[in-house]
C-alpha positions in Angstrom: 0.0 0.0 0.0 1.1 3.5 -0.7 1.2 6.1 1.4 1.1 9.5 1.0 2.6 11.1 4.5 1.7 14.8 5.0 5.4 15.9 5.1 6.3 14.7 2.1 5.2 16.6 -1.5 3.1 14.5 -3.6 5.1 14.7 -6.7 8.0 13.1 -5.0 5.7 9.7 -4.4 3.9 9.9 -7.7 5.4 10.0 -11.2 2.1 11.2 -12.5 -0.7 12.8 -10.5 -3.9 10.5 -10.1 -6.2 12.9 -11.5 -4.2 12.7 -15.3 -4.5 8.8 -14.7 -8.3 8.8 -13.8 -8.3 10.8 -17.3 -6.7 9.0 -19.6 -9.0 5.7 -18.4 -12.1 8.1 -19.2 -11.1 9.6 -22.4 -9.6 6.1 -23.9 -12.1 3.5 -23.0 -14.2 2.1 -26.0 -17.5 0.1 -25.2 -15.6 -3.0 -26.6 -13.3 -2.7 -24.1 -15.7 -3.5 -21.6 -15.9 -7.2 -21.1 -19.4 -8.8 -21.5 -19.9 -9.8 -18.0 -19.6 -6.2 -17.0 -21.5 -5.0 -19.1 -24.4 -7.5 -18.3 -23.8 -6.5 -15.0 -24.2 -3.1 -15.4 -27.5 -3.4 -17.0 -28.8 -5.5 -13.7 -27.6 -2.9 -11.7 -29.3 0.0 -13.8 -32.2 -1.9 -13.8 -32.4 -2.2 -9.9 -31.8 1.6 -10.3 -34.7 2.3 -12.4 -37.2 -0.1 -10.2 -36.0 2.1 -7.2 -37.0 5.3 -8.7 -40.0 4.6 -9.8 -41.1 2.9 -5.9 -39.7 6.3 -5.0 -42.3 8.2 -6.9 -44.8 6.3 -4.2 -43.1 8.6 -1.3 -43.7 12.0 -0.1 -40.2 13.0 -0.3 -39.7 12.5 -4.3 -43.0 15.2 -4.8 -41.7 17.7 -2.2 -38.0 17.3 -3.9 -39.8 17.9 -7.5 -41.5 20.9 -6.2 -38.3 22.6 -4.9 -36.2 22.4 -8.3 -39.6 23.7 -10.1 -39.5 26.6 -7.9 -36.4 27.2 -8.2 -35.9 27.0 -12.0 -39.0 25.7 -13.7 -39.0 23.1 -16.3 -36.6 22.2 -18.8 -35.9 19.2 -21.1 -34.4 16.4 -19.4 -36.2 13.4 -18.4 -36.9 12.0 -15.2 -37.3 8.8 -14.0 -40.5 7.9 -13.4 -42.2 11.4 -14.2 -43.6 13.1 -17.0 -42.0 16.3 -15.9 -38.5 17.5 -17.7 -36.2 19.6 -15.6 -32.6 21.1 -16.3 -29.9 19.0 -16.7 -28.6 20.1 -13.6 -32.1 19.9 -11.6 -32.8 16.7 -13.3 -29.3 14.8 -12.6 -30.2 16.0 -8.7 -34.1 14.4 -9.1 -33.2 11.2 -10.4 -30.4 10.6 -7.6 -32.6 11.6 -5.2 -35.3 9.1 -6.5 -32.4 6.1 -6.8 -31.2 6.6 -3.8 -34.0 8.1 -1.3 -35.0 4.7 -0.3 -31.7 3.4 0.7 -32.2 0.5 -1.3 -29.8 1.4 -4.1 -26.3 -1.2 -4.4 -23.5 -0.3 -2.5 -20.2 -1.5 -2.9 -18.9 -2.8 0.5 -15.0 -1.8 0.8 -15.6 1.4 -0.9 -18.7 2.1 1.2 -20.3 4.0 -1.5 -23.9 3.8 -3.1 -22.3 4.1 -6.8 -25.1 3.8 -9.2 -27.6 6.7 -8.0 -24.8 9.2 -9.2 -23.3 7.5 -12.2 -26.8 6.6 -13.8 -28.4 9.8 -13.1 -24.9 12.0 -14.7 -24.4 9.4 -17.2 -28.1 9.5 -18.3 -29.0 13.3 -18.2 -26.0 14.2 -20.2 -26.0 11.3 -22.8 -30.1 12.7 -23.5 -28.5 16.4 -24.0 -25.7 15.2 -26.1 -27.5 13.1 -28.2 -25.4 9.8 -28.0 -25.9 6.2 -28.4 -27.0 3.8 -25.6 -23.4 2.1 -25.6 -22.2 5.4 -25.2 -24.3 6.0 -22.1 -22.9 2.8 -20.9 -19.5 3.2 -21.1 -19.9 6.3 -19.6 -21.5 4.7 -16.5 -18.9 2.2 -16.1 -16.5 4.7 -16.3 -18.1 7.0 -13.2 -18.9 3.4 -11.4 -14.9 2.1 -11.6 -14.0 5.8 -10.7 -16.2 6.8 -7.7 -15.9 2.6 -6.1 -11.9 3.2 -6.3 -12.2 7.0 -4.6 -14.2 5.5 -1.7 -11.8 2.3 -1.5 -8.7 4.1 -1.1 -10.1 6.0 2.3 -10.6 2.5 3.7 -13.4 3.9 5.8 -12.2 6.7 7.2 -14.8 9.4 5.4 -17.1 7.5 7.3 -15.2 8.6 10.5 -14.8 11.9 9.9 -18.5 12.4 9.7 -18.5 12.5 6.2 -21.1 10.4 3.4 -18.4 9.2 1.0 -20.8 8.5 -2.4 -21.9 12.8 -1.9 -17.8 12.9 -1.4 -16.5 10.8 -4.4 -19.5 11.2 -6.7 -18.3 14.9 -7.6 -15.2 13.5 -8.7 -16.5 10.7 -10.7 -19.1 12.6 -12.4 -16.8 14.8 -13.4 -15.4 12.0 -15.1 -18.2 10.8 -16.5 -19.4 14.4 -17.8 -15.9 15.4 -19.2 -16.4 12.3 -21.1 -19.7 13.0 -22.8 -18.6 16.5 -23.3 -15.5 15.6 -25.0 -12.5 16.9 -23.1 -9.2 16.3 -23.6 -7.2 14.9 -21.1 -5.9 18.0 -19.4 -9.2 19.2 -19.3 -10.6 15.9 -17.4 -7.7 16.6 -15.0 -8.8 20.2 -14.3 -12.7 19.0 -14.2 -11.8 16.5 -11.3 -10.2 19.3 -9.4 -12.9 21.6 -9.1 -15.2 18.5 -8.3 -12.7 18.4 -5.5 -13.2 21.7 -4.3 -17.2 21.3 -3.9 -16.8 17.7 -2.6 -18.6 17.4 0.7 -21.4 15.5 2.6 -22.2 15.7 6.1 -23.4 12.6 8.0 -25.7 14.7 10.6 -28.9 12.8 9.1 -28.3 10.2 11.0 -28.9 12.2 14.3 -32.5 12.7 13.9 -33.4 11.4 10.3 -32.9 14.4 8.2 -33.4 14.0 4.6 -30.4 15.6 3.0 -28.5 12.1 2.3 -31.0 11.2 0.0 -30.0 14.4 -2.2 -26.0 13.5 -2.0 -25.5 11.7 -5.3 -27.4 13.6 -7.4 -25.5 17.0 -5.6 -22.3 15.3 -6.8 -23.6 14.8 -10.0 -24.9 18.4 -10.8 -21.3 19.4 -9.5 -19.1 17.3 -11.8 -21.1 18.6 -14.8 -20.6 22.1 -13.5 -17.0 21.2 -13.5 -16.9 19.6 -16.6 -18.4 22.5 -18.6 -16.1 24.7 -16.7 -12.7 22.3 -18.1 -14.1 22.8 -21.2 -14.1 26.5 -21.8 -10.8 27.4 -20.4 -11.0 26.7 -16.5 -8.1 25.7 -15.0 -7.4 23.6 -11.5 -4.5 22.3 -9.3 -2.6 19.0 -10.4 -2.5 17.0 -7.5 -6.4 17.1 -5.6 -6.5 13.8 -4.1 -2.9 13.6 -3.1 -1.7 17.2 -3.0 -1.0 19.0 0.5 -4.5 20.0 0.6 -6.1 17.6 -1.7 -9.4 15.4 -1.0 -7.8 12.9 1.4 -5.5 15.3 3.8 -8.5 17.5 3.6 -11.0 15.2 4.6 -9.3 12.8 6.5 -6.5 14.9 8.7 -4.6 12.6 10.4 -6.1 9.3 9.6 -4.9 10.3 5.7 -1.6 8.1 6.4 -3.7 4.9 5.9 -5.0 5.7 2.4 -4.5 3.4 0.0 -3.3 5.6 -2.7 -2.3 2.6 -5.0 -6.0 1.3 -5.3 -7.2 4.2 -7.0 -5.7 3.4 -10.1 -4.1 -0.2 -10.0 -5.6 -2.7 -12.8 -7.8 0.0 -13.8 -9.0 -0.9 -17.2 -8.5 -4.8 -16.8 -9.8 -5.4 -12.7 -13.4 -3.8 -12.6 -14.7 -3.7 -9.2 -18.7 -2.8 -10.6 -19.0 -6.9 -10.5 -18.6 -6.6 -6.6 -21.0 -4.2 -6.3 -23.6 -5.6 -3.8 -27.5 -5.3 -4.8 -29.2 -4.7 -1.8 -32.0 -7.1 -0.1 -33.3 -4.9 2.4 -34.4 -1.2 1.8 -32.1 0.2 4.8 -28.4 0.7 5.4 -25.8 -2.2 4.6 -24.6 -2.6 7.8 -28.0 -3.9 8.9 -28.5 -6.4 6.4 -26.6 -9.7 8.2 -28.5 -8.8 11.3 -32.0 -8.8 9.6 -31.3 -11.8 7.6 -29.9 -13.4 11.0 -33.3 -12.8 13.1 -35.6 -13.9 10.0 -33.7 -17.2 10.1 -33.9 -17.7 14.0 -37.9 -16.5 13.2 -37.9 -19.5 10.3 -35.7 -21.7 12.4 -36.3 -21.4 16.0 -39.8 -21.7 18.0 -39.3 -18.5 19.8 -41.9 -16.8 21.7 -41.4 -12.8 21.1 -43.2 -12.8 25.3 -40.5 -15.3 26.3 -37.3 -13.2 25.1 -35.2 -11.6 27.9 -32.5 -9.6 25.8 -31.4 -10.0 21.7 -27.6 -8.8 21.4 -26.7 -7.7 17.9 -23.1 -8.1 16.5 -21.6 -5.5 14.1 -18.6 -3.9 12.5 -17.5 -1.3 14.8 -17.3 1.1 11.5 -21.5 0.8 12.0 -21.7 1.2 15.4 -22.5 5.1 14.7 -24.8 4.4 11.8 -27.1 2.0 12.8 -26.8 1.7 16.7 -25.6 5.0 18.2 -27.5 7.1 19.6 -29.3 4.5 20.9 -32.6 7.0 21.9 -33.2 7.6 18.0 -32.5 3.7 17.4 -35.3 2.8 19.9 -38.1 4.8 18.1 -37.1 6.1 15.0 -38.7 9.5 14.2 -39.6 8.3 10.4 -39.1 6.0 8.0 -35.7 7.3 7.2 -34.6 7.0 10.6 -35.7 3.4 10.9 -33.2 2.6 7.8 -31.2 3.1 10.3 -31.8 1.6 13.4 -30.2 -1.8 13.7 -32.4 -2.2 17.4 -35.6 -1.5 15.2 -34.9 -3.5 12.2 -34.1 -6.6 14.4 -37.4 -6.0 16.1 -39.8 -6.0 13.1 -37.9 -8.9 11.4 -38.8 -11.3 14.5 -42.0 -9.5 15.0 -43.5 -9.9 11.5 -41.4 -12.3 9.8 -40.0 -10.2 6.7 -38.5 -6.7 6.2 -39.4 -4.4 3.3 -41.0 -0.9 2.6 -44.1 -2.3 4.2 -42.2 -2.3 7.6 -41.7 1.2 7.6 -45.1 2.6 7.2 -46.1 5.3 10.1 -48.4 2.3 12.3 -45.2 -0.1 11.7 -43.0 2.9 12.9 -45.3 3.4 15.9 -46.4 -0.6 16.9 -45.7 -0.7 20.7 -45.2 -4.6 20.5 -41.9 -4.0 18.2 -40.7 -1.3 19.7 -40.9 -3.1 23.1 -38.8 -5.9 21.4 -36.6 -3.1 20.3 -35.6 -1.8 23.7 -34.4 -5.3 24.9 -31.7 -5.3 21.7 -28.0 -4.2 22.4 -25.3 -4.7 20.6 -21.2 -5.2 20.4 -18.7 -5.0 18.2 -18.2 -8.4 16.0 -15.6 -9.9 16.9 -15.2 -11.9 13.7 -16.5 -9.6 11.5 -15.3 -9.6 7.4 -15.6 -5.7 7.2 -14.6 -4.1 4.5 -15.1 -7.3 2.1 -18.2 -8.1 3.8 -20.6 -6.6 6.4 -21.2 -9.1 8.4 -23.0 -9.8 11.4 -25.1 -12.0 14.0 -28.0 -12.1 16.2 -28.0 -13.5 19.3 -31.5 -14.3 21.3 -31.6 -14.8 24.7 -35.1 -16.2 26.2 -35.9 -16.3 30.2 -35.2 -19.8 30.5 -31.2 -18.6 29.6 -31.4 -20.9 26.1 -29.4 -18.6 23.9 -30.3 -18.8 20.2 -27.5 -18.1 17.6 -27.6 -17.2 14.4 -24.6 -15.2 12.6 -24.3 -14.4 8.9 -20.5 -14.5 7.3 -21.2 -12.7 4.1 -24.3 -10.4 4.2 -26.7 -11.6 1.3 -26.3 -10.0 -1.9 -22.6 -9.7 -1.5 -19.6 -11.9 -2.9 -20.6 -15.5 -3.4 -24.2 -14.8 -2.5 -24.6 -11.9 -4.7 -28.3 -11.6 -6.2 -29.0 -13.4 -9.1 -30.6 -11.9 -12.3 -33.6 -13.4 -11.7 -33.4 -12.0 -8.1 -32.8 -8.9 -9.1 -35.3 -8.8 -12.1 -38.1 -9.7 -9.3 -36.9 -6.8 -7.1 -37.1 -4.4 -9.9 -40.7 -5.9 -10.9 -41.6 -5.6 -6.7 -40.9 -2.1 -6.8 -42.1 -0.8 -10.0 -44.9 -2.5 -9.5 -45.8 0.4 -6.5 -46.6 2.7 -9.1 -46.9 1.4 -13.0 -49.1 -1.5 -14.6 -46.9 -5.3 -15.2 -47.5 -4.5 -18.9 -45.2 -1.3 -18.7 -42.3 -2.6 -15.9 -41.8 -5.8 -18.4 -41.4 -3.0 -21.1 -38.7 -0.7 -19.0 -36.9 -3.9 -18.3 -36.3 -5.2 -21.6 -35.6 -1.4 -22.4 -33.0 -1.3 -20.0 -31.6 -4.8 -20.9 -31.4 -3.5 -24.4 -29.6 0.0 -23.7 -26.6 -0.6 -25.8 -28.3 -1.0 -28.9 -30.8 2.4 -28.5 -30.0 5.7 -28.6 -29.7 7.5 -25.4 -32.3 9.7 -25.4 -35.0 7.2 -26.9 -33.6 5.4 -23.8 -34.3 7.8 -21.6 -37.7 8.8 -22.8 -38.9 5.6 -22.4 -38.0 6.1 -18.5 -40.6 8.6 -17.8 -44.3 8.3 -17.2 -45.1 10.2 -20.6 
């Protein structure tokens, strides 16, 4: 591992600044290059995209979002997901995050800790419409922001997370940059100076989680709005620093301060172009944060498994990754009874609850009289929790469940790889039934079958036939 100590200049450890590398991989790539398994891959994970946005049109959020960018701009002629409203590039790159990633059910890749499709499809897809390319085109451009934003987040090995800091509204201004530079045609310089003002904008505060806020769900899209901004800047002239992840005041000394010694500066750009990390990119099963998958999938199974009566349980301990501890278990009054539905993604204590209480876990167990039942969150004040101590964080998030019942008969149950992940990734026909579960919330079966063979198709359409056929018009 490389590492970059704050004493030393960065061009005395690096023969050529990561932001020119990042380029050259964005400007050369050729939709041929792209082996056939990732691009198959890609299409399932845009397709689990597009299913999320439209179950998002079903929320209250996704209309109160729509009305602010109205207000504040009016209309304009790029599509949205799910909507027969067209917004400004800009506006509309911000809606269709929001929409893929406001249920916190989007894919996630696990050692980057990063939510990489809601930024990359929504940049990726607004600017191929406005520049009138084809759908291979679009997809290239989406593996390119997926490989770039995954290896950004990798390379902190957690510690954005620490700082108080969401790293996909971090790393998605730089990878949409790269993705917009693309579309737009830069040269190489130019893709070096468009990462650098991404890097100047690139923030996102973790302070939802204190009382369920709803700015996380607007971070992708943020950093995709951003990298076009920067982007179209690059193009006319603009110029940035050289070095803004590595340099003296660059994204990880920045951000990171004195944990900036254990980045991983070599995994930004090592086998890029022949190792793509998008096929570890982890669909999700749950709609709520990662971290609390293993423990939901643990207390279904001891539900399925074990003849436990909820009246005869004396305490549940929870095992996690001490990385989540502060996520999904900390501060333990919000975990108990979350304030809203967003809050409850992240509450491992109330999560655990509903899963033994009512066998299964999806967006019908975070409706308001879910959120309120007294009988689960009665179950939820006997869970506690401690730090796995064989947990596979960052290749997996795993984690266990352990039932204790007033006879002192404990009940184990602890899951190694969280489902969806590695060598339990989701099928396609797993994820094809997600997509159809959640488009299902808002459009007829005739139409989701339609999207899906669209999306399945997108390499042989052009983009903006592709995207039209996204919308409710």
């Amino acid at each position: 591992m490389v590492k970059n100590l704050a004493s030393i200049q960065p061009e005395t450890q690096f023969t050529q600044p990561i932001a020119l590398r990042f380029a050259k991989f964005a400007q050369s790539l050729h939709f041929e290059d792209i082996p056939a398994s990732v691009r198959d891959r890609a299409k399932y994970l845009i397709l689990d995209a597009v299913g999320i946005a439209f179950a998002s049109r079903h929320y209250p959020f996704s209309g109160k979002i729509l009305t602010g960018l109205l207000d504040a701009a009016g209309t304009g002629t790029a599509s949205v997901i799910g909507f027969q409203e067209k917004l400004p590039l800009r506006d509309a790159v911000i809606m269709n995050g929001a929409l893929i990633h406001g249920l916190d059910y989007d894919d996630t890749h696990l050692r980057s800790v990063v939510h990489p499709t809601a930024s990359s499809l929504s940049t990726a897809l607004g600017l191929s419409e406005q520049c009138g390319v084809d759908g291979s085109e679009l997809l290239t451009t989406y593996v390119i922001a997926m490989e770039s934003i995954i290896r950004i987040g990798m390379a902190a090995m957690g510690g954005l997370h620490k700082r108080g800091y969401h790293p996909t509204g971090v790393c998605a201004h730089f990878s949409s940059a790269l993705a917009a530079g693309r579309l737009l045609g830069l040269d190489v310089k130019e893709l070096a100076s468009a990462q650098a003002f991404a890097g100047s904008t690139a923030a996102a505060s973790m302070e939802f989680v204190e009382e369920g806020g709803w700015n996380k769900r607007l971070h992708p899209g943020w950093g995709g709005a951003a990298g076009i901004t920067a982007a179209y800047l690059a193009k006319n002239g603009f110029v940035g620093p050289t070095w803004p992840y590595e340099g003296r005041y660059g994204l990880y000394k920045s951000h990171l301060h004195d944990d900036e010694e254990h980045v991983d500066y070599e995994c930004l750009t090592a086998g890029l172009g022949d190792v793509w990390e998008c096929l570890d990119t982890a669909v999700k099963p749950f709609p709520s944060c990662h971290f609390t998958h293993a423990l939901a999938d643990s207390a279904l199974e001891l539900k399925r498994s074990r003849s436990i009566e909820l009246e005869s349980i004396q305490k549940i301990l929870v095992q996690m990754p001490e990385i989540a501890v502060n996520l999904i278990a900390e501060p333990s009054a919000n975990k108990l009874k979350p304030a809203s539905d967003y809050d409850a993604k992240f509450s491992a204590q109330f999560i655990v609850a509903a899963c033994l209480h009512r066998g299964k876990f999806g967006l019908s167990e975070l409706t308001d009289d879910v959120l309120s039942d007294e009988a689960i969150l009665k179950l939820a004040s006997k869970v506690e929790y401690e730090i796995d101590p064989q947990t596979g964080y960052p290749d997996y998030y795993s984690g266990g469940v352990i039932i204790t019942t007033k006879d002192g008969i404990e009940h184990v149950h602890y899951e190694r790889v969280n489902r969806g992940a590695g060598e339990r990734a989701l099928s396609e026909a797993e994820i094809s039934s997600k997509f159809f579960d959640n488009a299902l919330l808002e459009i007829p079966r005739d139409r989701a079958e339609s999207i899906r063979d669209v999306v399945l198709e997108l390499d042989k359409k052009p983009a903006r036939e592709f995207a039209s056929n996204l919308t409710s018009a």
